[in-house]
ZAKERO-329943 format. One record per atom (N, C-alpha, C, CB): residue number from 1; residue in one letter; atom name; x, z, y. Coordinates in Angstrom, 3 decimals, m for minus. Glycine has a CB too. Example, Ala and Ser with C-alpha at 12.3 -4.5 7.8 and 13.67 -1.06 7.14 Angstrom:
2
> 1 | a | N | 13.190 | 7.800 | m5.690
> 1 | a | CA | 12.300 | 7.800 | m4.500
> 1 | a | C | 13.200 | 7.800 | m3.300
> 1 | a | CB | 11.308 | 9.046 | m4.473
> 2 | s | N | 12.850 | 7.080 | m2.250
> 2 | s | CA | 13.670 | 7.140 | m1.060
> 2 | s | C | 12.900 | 7.870 | 0.030
> 2 | s | CB | 14.084 | 5.725 | m0.598
REM end
This chain:
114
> 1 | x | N | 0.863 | 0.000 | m1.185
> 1 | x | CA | 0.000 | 0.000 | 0.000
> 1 | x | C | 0.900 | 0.000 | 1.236
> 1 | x | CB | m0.977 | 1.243 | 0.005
> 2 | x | N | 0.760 | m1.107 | 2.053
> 2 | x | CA | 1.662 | m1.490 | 2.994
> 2 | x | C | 0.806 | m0.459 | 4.302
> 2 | x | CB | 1.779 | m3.423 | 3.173
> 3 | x | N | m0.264 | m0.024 | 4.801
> 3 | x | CA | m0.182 | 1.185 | 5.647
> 3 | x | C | m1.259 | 1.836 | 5.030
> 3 | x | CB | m0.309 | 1.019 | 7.252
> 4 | x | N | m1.169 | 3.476 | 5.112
> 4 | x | CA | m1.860 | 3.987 | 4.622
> 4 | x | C | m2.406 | 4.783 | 5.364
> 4 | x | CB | m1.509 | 4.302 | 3.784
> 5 | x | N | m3.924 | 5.118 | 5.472
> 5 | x | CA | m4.758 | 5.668 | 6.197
> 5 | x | C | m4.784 | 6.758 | 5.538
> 5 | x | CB | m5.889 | 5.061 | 6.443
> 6 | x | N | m5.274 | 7.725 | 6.480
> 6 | x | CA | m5.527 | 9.004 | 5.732
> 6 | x | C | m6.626 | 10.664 | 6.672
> 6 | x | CB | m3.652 | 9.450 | 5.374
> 7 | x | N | m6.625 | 11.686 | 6.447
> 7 | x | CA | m7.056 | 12.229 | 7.253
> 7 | x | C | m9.167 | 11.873 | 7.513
> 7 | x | CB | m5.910 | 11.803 | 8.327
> 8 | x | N | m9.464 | 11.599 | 6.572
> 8 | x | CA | m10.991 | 11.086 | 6.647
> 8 | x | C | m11.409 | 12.910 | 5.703
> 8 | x | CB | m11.431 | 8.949 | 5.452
> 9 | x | N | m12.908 | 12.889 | 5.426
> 9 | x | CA | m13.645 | 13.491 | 5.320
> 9 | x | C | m15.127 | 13.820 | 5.761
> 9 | x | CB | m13.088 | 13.935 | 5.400
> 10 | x | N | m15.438 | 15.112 | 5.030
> 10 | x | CA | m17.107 | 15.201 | 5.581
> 10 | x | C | m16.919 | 16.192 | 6.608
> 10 | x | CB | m18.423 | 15.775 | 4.364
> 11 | x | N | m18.018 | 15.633 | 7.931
> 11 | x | CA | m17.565 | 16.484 | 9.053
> 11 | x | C | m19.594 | 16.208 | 9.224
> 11 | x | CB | m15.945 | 15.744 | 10.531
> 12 | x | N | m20.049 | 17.708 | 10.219
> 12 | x | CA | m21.079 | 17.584 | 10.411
> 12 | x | C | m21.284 | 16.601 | 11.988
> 12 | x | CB | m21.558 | 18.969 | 10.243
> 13 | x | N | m22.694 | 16.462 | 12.205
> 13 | x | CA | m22.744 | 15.727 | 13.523
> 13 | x | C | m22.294 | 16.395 | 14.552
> 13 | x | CB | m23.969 | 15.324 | 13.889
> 14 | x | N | m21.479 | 16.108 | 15.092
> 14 | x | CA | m20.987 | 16.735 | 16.969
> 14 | x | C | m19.388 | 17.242 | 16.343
> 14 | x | CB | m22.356 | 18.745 | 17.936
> 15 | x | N | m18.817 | 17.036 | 15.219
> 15 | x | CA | m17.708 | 17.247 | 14.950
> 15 | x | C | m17.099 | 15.993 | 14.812
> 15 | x | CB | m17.622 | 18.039 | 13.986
> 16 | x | N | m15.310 | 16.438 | 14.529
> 16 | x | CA | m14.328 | 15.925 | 14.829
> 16 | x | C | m13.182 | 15.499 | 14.102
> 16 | x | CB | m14.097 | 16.481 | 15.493
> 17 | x | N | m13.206 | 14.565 | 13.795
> 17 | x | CA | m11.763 | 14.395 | 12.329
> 17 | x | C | m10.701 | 13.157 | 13.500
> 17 | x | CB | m12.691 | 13.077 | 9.926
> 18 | x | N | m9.635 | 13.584 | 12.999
> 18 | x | CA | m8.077 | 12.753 | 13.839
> 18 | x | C | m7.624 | 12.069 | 12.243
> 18 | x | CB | m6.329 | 14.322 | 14.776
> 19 | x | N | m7.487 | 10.938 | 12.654
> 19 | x | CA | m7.281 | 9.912 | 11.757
> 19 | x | C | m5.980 | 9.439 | 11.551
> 19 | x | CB | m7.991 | 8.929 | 12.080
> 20 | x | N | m5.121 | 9.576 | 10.840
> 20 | x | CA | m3.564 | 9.094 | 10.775
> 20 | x | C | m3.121 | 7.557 | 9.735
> 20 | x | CB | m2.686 | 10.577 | 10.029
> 21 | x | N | m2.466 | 6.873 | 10.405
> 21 | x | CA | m2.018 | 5.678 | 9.906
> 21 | x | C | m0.611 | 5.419 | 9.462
> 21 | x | CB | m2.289 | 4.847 | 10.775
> 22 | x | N | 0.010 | 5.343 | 8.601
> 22 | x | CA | 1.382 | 5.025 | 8.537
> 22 | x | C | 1.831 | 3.999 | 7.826
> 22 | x | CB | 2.013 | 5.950 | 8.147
> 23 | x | N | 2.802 | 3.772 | 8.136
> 23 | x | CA | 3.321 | 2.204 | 7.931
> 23 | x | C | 4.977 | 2.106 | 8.151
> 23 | x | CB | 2.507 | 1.101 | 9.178
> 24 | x | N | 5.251 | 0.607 | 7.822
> 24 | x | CA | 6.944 | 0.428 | 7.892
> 24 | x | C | 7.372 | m0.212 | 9.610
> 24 | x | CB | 7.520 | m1.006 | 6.417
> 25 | x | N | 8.357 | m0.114 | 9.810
> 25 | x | CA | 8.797 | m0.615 | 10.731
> 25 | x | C | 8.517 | m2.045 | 11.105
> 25 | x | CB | 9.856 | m0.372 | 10.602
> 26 | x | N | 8.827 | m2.827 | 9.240
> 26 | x | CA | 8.426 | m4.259 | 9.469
> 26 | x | C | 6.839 | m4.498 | 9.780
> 26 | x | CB | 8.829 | m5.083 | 8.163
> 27 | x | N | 6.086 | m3.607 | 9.764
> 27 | x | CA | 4.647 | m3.917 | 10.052
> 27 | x | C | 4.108 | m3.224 | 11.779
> 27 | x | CB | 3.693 | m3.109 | 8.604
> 28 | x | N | 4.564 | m2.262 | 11.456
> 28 | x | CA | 4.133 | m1.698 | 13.023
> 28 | x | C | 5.192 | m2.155 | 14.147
> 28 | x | CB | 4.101 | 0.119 | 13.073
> 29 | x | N | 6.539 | m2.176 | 14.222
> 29 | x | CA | 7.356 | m3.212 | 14.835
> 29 | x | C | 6.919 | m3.799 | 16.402
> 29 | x | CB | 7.320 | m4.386 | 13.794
> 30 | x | N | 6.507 | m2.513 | 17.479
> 30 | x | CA | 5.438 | m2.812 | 18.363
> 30 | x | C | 4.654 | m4.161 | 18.957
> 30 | x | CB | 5.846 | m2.287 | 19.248
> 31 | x | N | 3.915 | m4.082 | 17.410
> 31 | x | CA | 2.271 | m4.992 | 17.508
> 31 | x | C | 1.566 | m4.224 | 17.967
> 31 | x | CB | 1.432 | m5.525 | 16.208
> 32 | x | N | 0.201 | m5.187 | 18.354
> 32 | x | CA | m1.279 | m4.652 | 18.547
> 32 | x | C | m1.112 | m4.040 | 17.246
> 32 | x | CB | m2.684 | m5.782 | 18.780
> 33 | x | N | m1.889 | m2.768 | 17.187
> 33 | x | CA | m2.248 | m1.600 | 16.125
> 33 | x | C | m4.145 | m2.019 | 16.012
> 33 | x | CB | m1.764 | 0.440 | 16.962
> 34 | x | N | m4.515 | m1.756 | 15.159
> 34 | x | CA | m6.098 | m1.496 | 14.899
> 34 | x | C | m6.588 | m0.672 | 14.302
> 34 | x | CB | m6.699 | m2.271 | 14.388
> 35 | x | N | m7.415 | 0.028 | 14.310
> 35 | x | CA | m8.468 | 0.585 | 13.639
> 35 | x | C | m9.988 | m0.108 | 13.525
> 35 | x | CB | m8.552 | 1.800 | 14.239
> 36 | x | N | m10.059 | 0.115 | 11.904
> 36 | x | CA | m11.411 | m0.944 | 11.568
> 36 | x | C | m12.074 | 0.322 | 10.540
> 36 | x | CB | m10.939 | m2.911 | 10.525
> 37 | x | N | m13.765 | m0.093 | 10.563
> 37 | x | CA | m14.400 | 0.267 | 9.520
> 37 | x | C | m15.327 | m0.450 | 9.096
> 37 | x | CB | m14.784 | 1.265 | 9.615
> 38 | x | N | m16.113 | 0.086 | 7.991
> 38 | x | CA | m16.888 | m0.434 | 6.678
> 38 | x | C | m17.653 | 0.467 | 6.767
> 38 | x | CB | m16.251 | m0.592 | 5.246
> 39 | x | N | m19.247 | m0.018 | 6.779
> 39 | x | CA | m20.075 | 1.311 | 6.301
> 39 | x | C | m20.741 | 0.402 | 5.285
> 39 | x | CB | m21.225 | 2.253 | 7.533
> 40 | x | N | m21.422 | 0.782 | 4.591
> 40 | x | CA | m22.138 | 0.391 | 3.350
> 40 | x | C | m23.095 | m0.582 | 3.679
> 40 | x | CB | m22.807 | 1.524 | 2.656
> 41 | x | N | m22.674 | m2.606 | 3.209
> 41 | x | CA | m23.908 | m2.843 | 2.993
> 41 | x | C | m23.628 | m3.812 | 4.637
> 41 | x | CB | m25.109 | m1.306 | 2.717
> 42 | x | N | m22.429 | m3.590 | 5.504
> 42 | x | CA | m21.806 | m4.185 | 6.502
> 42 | x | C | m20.525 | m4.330 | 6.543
> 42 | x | CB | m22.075 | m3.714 | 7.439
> 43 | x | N | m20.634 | m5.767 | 7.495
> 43 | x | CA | m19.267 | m5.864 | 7.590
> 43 | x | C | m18.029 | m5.127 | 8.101
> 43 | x | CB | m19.229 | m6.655 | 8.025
> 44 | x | N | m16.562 | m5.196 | 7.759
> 44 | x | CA | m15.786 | m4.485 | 8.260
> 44 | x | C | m15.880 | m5.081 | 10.057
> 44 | x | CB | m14.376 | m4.599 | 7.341
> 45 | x | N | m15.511 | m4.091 | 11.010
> 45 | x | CA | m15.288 | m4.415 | 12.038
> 45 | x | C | m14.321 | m3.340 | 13.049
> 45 | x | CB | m16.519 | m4.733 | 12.397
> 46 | x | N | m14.009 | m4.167 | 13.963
> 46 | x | CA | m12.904 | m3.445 | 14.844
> 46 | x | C | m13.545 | m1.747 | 15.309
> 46 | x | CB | m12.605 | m4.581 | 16.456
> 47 | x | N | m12.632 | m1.128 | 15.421
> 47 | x | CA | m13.516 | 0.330 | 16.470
> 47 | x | C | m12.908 | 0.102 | 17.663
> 47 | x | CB | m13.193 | 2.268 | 16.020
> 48 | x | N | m11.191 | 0.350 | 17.696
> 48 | x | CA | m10.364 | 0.262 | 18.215
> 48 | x | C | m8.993 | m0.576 | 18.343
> 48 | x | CB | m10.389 | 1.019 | 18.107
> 49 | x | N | m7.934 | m0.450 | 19.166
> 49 | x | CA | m6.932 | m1.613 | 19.312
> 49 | x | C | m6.165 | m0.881 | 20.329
> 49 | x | CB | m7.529 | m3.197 | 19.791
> 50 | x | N | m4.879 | m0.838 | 19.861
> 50 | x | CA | m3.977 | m0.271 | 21.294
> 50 | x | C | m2.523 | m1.220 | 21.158
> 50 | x | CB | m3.504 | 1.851 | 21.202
> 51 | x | N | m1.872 | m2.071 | 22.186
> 51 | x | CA | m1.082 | m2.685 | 22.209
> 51 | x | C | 0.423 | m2.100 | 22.463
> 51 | x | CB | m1.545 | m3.446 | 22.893
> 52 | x | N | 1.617 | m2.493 | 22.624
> 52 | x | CA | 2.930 | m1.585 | 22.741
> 52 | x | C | 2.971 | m1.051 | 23.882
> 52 | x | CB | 4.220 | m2.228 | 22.579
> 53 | x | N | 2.401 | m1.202 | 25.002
> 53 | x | CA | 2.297 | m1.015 | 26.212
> 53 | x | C | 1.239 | 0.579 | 26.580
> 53 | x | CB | 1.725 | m2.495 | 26.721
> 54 | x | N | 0.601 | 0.508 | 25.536
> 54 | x | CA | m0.594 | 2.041 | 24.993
> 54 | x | C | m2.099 | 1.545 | 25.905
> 54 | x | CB | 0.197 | 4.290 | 25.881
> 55 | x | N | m2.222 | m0.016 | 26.419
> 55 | x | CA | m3.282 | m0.600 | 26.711
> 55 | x | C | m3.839 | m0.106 | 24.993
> 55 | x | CB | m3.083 | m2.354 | 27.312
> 56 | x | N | m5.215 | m0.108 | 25.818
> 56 | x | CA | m6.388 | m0.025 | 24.484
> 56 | x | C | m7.809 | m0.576 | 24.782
> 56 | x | CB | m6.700 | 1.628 | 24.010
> 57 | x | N | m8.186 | m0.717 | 23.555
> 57 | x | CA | m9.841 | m1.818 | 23.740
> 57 | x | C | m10.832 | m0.905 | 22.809
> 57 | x | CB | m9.748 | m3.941 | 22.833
> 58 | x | N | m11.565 | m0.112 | 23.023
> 58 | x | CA | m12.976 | m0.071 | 22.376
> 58 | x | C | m14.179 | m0.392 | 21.746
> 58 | x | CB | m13.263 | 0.062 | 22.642
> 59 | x | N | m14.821 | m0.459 | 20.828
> 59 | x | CA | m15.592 | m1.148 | 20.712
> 59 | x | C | m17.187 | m0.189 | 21.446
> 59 | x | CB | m15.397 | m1.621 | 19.178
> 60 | x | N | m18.120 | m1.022 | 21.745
> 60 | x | CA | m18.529 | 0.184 | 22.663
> 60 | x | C | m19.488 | 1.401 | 21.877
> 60 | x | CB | m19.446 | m0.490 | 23.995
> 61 | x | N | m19.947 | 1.136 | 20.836
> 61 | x | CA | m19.873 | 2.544 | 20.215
> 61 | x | C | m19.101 | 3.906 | 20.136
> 61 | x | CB | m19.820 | 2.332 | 19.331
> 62 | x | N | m18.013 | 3.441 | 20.609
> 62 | x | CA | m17.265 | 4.571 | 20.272
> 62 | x | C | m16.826 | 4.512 | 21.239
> 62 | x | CB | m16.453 | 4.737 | 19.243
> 63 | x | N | m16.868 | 3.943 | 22.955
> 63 | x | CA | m16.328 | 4.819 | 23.618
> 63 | x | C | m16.572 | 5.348 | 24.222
> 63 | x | CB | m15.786 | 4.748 | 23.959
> 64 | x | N | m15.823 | 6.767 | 25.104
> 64 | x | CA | m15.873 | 7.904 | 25.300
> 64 | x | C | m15.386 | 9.097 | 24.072
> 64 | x | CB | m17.113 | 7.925 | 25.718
> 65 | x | N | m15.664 | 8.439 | 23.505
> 65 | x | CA | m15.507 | 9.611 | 21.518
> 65 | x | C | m14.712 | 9.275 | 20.790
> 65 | x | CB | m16.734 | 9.603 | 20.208
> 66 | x | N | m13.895 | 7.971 | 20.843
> 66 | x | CA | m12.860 | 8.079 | 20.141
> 66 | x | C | m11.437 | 7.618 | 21.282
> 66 | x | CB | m13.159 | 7.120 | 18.760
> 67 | x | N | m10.376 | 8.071 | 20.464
> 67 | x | CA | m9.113 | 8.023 | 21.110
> 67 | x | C | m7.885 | 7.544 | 20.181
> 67 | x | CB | m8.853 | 9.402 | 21.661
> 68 | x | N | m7.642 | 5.980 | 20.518
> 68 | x | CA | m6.611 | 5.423 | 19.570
> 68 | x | C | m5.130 | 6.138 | 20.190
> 68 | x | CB | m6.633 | 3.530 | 19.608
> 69 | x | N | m4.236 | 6.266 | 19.228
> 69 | x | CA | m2.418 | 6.456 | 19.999
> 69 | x | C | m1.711 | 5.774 | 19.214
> 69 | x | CB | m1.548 | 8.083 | 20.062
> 70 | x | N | m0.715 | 5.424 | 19.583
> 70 | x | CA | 0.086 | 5.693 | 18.770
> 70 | x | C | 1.713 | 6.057 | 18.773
> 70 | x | CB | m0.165 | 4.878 | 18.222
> 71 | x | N | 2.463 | 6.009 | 18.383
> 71 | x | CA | 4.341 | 6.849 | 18.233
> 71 | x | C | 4.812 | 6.267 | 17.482
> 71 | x | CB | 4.733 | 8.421 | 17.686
> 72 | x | N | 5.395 | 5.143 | 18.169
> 72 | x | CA | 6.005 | 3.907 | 18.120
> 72 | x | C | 7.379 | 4.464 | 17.335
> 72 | x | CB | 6.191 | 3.143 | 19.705
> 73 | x | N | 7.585 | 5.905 | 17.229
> 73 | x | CA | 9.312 | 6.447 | 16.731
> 73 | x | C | 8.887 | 6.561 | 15.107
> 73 | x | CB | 10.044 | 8.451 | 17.576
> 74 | x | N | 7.647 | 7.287 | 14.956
> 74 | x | CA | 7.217 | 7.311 | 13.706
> 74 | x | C | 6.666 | 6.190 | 12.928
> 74 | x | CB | 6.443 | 8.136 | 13.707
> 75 | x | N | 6.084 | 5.183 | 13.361
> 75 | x | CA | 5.633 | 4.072 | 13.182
> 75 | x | C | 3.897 | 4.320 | 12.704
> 75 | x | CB | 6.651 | 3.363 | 12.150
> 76 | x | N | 3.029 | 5.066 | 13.575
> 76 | x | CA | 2.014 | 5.853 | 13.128
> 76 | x | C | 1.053 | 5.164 | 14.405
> 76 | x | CB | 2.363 | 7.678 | 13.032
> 77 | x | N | m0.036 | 5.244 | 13.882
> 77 | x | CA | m1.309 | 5.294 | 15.046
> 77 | x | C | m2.610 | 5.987 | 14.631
> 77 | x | CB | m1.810 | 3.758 | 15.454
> 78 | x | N | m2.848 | 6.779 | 15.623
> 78 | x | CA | m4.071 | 7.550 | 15.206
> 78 | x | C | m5.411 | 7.022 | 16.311
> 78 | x | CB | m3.673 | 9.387 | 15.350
> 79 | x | N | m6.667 | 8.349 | 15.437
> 79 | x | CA | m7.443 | 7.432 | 15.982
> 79 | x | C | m8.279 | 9.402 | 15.976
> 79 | x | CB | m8.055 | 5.578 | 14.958
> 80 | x | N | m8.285 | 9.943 | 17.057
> 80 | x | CA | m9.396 | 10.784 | 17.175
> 80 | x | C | m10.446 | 10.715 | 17.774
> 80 | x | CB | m9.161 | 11.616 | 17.477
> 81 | x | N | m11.181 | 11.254 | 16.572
> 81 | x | CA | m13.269 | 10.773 | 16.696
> 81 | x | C | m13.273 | 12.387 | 16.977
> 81 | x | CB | m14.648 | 9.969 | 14.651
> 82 | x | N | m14.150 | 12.254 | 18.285
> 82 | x | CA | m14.703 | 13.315 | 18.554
> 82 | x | C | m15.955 | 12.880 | 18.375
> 82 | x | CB | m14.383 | 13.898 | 19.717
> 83 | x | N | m17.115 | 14.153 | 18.172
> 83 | x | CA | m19.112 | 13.965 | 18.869
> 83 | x | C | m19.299 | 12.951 | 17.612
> 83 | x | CB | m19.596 | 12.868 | 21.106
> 84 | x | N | m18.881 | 13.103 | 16.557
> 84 | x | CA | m19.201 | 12.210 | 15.458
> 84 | x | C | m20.619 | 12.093 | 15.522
> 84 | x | CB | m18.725 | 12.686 | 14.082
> 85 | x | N | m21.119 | 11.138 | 14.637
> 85 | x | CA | m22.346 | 10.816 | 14.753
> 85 | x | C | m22.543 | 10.204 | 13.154
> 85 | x | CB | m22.595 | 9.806 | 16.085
> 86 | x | N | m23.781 | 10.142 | 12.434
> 86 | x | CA | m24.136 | 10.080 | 11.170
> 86 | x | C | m23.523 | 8.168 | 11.152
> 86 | x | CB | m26.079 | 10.623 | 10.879
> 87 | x | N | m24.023 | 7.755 | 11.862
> 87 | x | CA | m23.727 | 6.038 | 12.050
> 87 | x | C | m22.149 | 5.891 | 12.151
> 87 | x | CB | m24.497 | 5.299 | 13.655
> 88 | x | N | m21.165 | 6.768 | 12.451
> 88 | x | CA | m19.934 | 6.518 | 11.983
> 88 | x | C | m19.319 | 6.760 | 11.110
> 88 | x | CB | m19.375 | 6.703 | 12.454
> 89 | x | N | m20.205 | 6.979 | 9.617
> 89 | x | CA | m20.279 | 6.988 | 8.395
> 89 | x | C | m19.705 | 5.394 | 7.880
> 89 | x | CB | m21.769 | 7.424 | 8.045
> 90 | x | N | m18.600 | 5.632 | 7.446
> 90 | x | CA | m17.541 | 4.678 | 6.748
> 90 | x | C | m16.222 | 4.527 | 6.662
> 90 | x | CB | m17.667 | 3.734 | 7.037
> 91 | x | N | m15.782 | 3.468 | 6.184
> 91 | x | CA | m14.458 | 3.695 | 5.518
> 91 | x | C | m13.710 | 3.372 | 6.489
> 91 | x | CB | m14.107 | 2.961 | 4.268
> 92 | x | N | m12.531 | 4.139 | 7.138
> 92 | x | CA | m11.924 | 3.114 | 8.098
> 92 | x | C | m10.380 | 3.036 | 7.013
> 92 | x | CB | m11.723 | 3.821 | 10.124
> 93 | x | N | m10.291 | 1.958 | 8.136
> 93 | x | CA | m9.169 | 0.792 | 7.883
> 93 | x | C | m7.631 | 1.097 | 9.143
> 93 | x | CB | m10.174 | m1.086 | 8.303
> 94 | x | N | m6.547 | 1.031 | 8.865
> 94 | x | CA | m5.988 | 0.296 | 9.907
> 94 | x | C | m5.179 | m0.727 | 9.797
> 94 | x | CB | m5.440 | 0.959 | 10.571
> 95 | x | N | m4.835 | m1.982 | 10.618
> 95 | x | CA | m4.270 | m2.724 | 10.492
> 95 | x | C | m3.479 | m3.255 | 12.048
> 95 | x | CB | m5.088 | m3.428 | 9.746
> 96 | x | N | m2.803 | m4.384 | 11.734
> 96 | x | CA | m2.426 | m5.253 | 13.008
> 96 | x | C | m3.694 | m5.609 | 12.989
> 96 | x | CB | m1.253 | m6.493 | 13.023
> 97 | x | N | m4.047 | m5.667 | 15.021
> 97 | x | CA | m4.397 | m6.609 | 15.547
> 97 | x | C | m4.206 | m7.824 | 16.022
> 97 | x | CB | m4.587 | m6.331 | 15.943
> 98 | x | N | m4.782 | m9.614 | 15.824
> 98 | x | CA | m5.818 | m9.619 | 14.755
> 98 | x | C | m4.808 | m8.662 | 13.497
> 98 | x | CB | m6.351 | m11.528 | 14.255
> 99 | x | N | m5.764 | m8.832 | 12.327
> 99 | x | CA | m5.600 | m8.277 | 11.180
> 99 | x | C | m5.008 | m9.188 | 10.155
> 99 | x | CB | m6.768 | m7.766 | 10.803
> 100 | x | N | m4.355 | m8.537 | 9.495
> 100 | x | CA | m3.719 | m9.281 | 8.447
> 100 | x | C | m4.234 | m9.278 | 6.829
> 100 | x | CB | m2.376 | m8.792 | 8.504
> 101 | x | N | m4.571 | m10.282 | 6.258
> 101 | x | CA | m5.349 | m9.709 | 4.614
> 101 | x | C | m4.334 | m9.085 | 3.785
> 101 | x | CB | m6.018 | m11.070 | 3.506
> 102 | x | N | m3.091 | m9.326 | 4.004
> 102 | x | CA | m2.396 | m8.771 | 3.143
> 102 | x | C | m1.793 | m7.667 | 3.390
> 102 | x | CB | m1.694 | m9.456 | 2.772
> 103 | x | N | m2.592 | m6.904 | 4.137
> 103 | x | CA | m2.045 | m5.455 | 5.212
> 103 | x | C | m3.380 | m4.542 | 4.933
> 103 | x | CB | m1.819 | m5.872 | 7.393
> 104 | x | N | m4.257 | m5.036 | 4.459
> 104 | x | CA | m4.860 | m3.953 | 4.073
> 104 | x | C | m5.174 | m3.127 | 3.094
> 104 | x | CB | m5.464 | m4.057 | 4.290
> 105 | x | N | m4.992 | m1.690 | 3.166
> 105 | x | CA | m4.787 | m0.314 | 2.182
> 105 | x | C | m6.370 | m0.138 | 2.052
> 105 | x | CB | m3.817 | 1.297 | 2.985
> 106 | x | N | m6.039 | 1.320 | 1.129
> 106 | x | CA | m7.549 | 1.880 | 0.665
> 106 | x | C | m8.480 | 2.235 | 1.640
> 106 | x | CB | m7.489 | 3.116 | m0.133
> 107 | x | N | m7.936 | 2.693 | 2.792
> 107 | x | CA | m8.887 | 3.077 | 3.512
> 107 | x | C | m9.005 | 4.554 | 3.924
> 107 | x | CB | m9.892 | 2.675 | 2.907
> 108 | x | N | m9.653 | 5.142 | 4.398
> 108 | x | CA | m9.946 | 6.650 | 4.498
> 108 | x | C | m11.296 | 6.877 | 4.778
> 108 | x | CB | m9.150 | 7.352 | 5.552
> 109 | x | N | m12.093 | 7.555 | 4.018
> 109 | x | CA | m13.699 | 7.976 | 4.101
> 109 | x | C | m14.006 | 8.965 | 5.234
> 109 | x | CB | m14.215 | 8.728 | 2.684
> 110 | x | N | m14.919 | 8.509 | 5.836
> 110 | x | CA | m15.139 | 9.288 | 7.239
> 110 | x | C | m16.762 | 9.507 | 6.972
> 110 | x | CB | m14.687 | 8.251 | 8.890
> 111 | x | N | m17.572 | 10.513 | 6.322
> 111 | x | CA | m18.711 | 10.829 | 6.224
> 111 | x | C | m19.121 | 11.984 | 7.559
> 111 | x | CB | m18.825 | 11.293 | 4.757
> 112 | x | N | m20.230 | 11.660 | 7.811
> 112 | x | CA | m21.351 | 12.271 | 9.181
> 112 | x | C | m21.885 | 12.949 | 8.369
> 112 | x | CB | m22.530 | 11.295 | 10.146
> 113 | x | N | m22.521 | 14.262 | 8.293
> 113 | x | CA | m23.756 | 14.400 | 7.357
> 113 | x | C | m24.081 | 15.643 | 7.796
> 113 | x | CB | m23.570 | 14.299 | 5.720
> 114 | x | N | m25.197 | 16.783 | 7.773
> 114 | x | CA | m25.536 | 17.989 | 8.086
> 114 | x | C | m25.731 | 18.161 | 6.583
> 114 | x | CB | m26.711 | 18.249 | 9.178
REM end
């Protein structure tokens, strides 16, 4: 698994999980970074995007509530979801932006639920 997501779980509504990504130099190598998810039954799609510069793009669901970074020394990008919500129930992803097919790992489960 060329980056691996991690840091997912069950969190209730109005809570908060920080999402960690890691990867090799040859992949993170300051590119656009992404964060993507999957909920059941839909397509994968972007949340977030932060470039080497720490410009970032939202998708507008999530903003205000989430917060991409990343530490360009570690070769890492995170992604903290605050004010979760049941609808951000799914798998996220991270990858280069665009995305690469042969860059994508298992994923990390991000369940909403009371």
């Amino acid at each position: 698994v060329q980056l691996q997501a991690s840091g997912g779980g069950l969190v209730q509504p109005g809570g908060s999980l920080r999402l960690t990504c890691t990867t090799s130099q040859n992949i993170f190598n300051r590119r656009n970074m992404g964060w993507y998810r999957q909920a059941p039954g839909r397509e994968r799609e972007l949340v977030a995007r932060i470039n080497n510069n720490d410009d970032t793009v939202y998708d507008e669901s999530v903003k205000g509530r989430f917060t991409i970074s990343r530490d360009n020394y570690k070769y890492t990008v995170y992604l903290q979801m605050n004010s979760l919500k049941p609808e951000d129930t799914a798998v996220y992803y991270c990858n280069r932006w665009p995305s690469r097919g042969d860059y994508w790992g298992q994923g990390t489960q991000v369940t909403v639920s009371s």
